[in-house]
N, C-alpha and C positions, 0 to 999 in steps of 0.2 A: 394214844400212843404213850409207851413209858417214857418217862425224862431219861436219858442217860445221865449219866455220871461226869461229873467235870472229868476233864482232860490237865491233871495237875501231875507233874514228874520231877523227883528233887535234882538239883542242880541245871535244872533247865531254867532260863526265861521267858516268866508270864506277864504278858497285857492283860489288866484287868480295868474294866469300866463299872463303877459304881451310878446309877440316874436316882434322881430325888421322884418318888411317886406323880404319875400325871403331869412330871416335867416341873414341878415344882421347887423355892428354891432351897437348897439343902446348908446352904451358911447367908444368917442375914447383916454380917458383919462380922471383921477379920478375928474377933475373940472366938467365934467361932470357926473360922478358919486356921486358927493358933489351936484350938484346941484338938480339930482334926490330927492336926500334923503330928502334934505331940504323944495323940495314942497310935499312928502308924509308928511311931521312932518306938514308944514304950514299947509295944508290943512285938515288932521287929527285932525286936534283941534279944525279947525272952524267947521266942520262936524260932530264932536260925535264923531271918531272912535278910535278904541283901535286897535295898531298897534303893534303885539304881535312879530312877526318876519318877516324876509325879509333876500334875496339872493339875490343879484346883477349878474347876470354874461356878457359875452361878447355881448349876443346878446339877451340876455330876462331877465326879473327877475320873482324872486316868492316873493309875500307876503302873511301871515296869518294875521287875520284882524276880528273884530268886529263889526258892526256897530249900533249906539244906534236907528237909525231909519231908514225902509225898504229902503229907500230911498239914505241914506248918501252912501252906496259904489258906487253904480252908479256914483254921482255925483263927489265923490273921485276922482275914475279912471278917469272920464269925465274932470273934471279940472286940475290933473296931467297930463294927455295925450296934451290935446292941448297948456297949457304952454310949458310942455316939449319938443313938437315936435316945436316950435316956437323961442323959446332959440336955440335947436340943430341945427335949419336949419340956422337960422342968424348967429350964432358963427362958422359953418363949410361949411358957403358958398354956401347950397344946395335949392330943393326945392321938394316939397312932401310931399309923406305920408312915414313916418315912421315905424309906426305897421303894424301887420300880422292881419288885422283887426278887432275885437274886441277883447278887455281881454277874455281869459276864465277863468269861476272860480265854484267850489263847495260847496256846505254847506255841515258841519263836523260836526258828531256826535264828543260833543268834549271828552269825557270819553272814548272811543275807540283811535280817530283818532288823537287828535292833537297833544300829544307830538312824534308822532313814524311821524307826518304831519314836526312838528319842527324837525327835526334829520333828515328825507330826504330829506327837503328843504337846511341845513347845508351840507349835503354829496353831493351837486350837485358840486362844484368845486374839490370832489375827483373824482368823475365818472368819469367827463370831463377831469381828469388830470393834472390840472394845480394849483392843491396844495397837498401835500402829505397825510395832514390831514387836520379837518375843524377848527382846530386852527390856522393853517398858513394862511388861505385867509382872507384878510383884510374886505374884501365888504359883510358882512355877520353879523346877529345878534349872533351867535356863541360866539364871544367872550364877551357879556354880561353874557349871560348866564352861559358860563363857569369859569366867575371870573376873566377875564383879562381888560375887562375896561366898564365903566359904558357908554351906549348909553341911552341919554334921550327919540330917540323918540320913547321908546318900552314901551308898559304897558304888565308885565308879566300875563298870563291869572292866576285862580287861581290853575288851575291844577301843575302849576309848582311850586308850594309853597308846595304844596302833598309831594313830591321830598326829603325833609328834612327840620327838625327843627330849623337847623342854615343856613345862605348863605354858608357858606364851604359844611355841608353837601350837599344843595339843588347843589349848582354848579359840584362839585366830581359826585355825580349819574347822573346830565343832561351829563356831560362830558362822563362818559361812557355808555348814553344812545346811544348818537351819535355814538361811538367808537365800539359798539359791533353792528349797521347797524340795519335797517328794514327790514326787510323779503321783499324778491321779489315779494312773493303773495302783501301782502300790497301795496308796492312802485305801481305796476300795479293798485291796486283799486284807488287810491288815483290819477294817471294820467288820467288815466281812467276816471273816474267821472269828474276831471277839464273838459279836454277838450270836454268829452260831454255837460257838465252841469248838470248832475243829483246829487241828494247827496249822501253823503255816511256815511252808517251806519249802525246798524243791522236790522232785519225785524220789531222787536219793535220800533225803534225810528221811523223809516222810514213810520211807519202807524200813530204814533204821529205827524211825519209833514206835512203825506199830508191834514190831516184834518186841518193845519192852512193857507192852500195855498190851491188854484182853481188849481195852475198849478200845472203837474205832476214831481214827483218829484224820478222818475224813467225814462226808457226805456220801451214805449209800450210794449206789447204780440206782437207778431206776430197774423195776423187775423183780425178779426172786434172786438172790444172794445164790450165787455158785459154790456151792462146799469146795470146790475145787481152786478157788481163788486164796490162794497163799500170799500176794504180796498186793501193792498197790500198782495204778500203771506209772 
């Protein structure tokens, strides 16, 4: 079966997952995690994108993302990848590919999805266990948000200005947004759709987007396709 096409739309927000090949790890120390970050900021600037959050962890990261033309994420990931895996293999003496081969990634209904999107992208180094809460992991946009230090290369989306009228208040409610978890129903839609690629959102938004894209932006029916099927259910 053919690969479709990412599902990439500008001015929408994308989750995207990056994996280090065979689960392998992808930074084996923070210069390497410095360095990462530094070409998503680089290259975010010159591309249009608004880089709202991001998780580092041992072997993949997550970012949520913007992009101002259909085009920019593509190129984004396309440019952080092969610098990155270029720098990694010359600095630690290897040679190869390093990804699990393609990013996956979603478009997100963002009034549903994205800040309960930001809060499980934060909870991945409690999952994994290796910080008690998502204020102790250093490698995460978490501690922007929650008011412990300013990271330039995030543009907060507007949804999180909703949050409260002052920065104390808007940080206090994100801090216990993350702290009281997303529902597991959620966390599963949200993996889910990455790594298939389809979007996610409710039956409304989702019949508003397939009319802006050819591509489908769901999972087929089971069966033959109805030429007569014009919208989603």
């Amino acid at each position: 079966m053919a690969r479709l096409p990412r599902l990439t739309l500008a001015d929408q927000p994308h989750h995207v997952i990056q994996r280090g090949n065979n689960r392998q790890a992808i930074f084996v120390d923070n210069a390497d995690r410095e360095m990462l970050l530094g070409l998503l900021g680089e290259n975010a600037q010159r591309l249009g994108i608004a880089l709202h959050a991001y998780v580092l962890m041992d072997n993949h990261f997550h970012l949520l993302a913007t992009p101002s033309t259909a085009h920019a994420l593509p190129q984004w990931m396309q440019a952080i990848g092969r610098r990155y895996v270029r720098y990694f293999n010359q600095r630690h003496g290897r040679t190869g590919t390093l990804w699990e081969g393609r990013y996956r990634s979603t478009l997100i209904q963002a009034d549903r999805y994205l800040l309960n999107c930001m809060a499980y992208m934060d909870q991945n180094p409690v999952r994994a266990g290796i910080a008690a809460e998502a204020g102790d992991y250093p490698w995460s946009s978490h501690a922007h948000y929650a008011g412990q230090r300013h990271d330039k290369l995030l543009t907060p989306h507007s949804l999180y200005w909703t949050l409260g009228n002052t920065p104390f208040a808007r940080e206090a409610a994100y801090a216990e947004l993350v702290r009281a978890g997303v529902p597991a129903a959620e966390q599963a839609a949200l993996t889910e759709a990455t790594l298939h690629g389809w979007a996610a959102g409710d039956p409304e938004f989702l019949n508003s987007l397939q009319k802006a894209t050819e591509r489908r932006v769901l999972k087929a029916r089971p069966g033959r396709p109805s030429a007569a099927r014009k919208s989603l259910p």
